[in-house]
N, C-alpha and C positions, 0 to 999 in steps of 0.2 A: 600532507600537512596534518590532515590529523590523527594520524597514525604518532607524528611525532608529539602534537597535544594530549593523546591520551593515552604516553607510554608510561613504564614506573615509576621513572627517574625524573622525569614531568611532576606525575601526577604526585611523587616525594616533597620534591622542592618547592612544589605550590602551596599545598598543606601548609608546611613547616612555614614558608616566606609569609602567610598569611595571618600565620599563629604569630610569629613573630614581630610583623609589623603593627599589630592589633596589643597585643604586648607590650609594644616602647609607646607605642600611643596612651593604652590604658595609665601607665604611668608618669606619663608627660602630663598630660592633664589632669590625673588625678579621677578620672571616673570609674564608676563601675557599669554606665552602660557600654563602655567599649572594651567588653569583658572579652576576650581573645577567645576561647573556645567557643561564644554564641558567633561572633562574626566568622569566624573559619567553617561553623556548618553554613552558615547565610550564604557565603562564597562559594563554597565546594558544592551547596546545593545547586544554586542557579550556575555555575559553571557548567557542572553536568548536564543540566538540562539545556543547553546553550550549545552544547558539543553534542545533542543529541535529534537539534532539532535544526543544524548545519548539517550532520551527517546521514542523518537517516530521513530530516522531512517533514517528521512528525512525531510528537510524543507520544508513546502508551506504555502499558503497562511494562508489557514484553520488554522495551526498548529501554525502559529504566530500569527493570530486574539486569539486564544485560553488562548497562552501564555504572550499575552500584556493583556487581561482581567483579566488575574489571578494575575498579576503583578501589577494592577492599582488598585484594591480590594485591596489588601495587605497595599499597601503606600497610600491608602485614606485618613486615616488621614492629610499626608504632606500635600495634596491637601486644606482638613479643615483649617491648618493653617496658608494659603496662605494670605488669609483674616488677620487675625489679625498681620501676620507679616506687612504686608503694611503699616498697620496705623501706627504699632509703631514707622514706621519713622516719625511722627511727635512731635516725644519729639527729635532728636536732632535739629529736624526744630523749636521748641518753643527755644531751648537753645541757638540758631542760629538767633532768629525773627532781631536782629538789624543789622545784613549781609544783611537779605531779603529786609528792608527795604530800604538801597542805591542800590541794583541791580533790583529791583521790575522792572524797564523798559525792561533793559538789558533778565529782564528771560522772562517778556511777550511777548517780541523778538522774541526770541530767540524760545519761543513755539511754536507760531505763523507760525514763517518761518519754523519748525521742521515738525508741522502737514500737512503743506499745502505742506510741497516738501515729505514727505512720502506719503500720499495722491496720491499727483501728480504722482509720481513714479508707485504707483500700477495702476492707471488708464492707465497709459503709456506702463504699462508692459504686462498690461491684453489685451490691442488692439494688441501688437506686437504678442503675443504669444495666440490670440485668445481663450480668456479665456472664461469659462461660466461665467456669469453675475452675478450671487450669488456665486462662488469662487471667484472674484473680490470682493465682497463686503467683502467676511470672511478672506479680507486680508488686509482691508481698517485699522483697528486698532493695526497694527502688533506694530505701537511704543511707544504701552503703555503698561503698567504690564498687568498681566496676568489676575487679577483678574476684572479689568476695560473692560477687551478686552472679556472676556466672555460675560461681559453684552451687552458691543455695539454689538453684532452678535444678540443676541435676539431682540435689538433694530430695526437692519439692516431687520430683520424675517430670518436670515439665520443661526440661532441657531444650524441647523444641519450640520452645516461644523463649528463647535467649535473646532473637534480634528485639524483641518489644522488652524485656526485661533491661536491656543495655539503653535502650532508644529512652527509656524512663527515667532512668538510671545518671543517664546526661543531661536530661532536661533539669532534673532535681535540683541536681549539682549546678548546675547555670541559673537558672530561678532565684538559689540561695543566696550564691556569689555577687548577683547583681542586686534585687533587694536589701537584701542582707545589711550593707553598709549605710542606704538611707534608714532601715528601722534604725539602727546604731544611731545614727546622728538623731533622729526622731525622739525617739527617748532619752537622749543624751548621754548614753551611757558607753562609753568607751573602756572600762574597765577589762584586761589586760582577758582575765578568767570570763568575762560575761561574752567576748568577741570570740574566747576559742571554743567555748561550749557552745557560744550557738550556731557559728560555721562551722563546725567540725561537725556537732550531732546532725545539722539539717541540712548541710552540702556537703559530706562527706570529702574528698579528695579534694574537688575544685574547692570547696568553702575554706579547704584548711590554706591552701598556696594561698586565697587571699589572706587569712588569717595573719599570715608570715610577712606582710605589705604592713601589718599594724604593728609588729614586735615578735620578735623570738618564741616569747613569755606565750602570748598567743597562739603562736603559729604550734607550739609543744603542746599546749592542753587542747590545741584542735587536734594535732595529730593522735592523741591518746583517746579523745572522746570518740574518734572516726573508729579507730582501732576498737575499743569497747562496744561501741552500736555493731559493727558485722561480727564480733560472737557472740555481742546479745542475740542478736538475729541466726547466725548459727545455730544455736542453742534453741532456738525458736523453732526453725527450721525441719531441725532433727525432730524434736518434740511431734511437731504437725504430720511431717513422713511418717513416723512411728503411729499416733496414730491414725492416717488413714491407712495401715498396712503395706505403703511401699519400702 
């Protein structure tokens, strides 16, 4: 039995059915606390450890590296299609191109000041709480997508703290998506350009899919500002490599 619980094609369709029920709920009701990527780790979290502690008795360390490896095998694919989801945001960015061209200042802004106070933030964070110097760095790209932020870690030479780089990387992204929408109503400011700059620059990927729940219009200058923030940070990146002489 639980061989057949924690096979691939299981562990596929649980993911997926989770994301997806979390999904038609978030839009049924209208919120952002039933943001579908925080509940699908909530669920896959304690699944695993529920099938670990059925099968093996007891939880530790050992037993959970085990059963996230077998976990991440299985949904590899999702991982592959990381990649081609991203770009596709650039067809409603092409549908979008004459939004971008009146706000083009506004998003370069808006990037600009998004990378340089995340940046800033982790440098800040990392003295306060006396960080190692290469977890510092594998935290420098937390607010771009995920697939951009793998690269800058290789860039960084600190490739080997990619699982903390990704793990940050997704919280960012969910933090933003859910907050996000009460600061919006907070201030009241629902302006088409004010929704895609600030989920795009500060929840990259996930902030911009919600951005696309408010308008097109939004969902375009999130995807562009997302796009703009990881080769600001590229650009950073490279910078930083260079000079510490990697």
């Amino acid at each position: 039995m639980i061989a057949i619980l924690t096979s691939p094609l299981f562990y596929l369709f649980l993911t997926v059915g989770i994301y997806a029920l979390f999904a038609f709920l978030s839009k049924k009701l209208h919120t952002a606390i039933l943001n579908p990527l925080l509940w699908t780790i909530v669920f896959i979290v304690g699944y695993i450890l529920l099938i670990i502690l059925i099968d093996k008795k007891e939880i530790n360390q050992a037993h959970i590296n085990e059963a996230v490896d077998s976990y991440q095998r299985s949904t590899s694919i999702l991982d592959i299609l990381l990649a081609p989801v991203t770009v596709a945001l650039a067809l409603p960015l092409y549908a979008n191109r004459h939004v971008l061209k009146e706000n083009w200042v506004a998003i370069l802004v808006a990037s600009l000041v998004g990378v340089g106070s995340s940046i800033g933030a982790v440098v800040l964070l990392g003295k306060l709480l006396n960080l190692n110097a290469d977890i510092t760095m594998a935290l420098y790209p937390r607010g771009v997508t995920t697939a951009i932020a793998k690269e800058i870690t290789v860039i960084l030479g600190v490739g080997e703290h990619t699982a903390i780089t990704v793990a940050v990387v997704v919280l960012t992204g969910i933090v933003g998506a859910v907050i996000g929408p009460f600061l919006i109503k907070l201030f009241r400011d629902d302006n088409d350009a004010v929704v895609g700059l600030a989920l795009g620059s500060a929840s990259h990927a996930i902030g911009t899919s919600k951005a696309f729940e408010y308008s097109s219009k939004a969902g375009a200058i999130a995807s562009v500002s997302m796009v703009t923030n990881g080769l600001v940070t590229v650009i950073v990146a490279i910078i930083i490599s260079l000079a510490l002489g990697h």
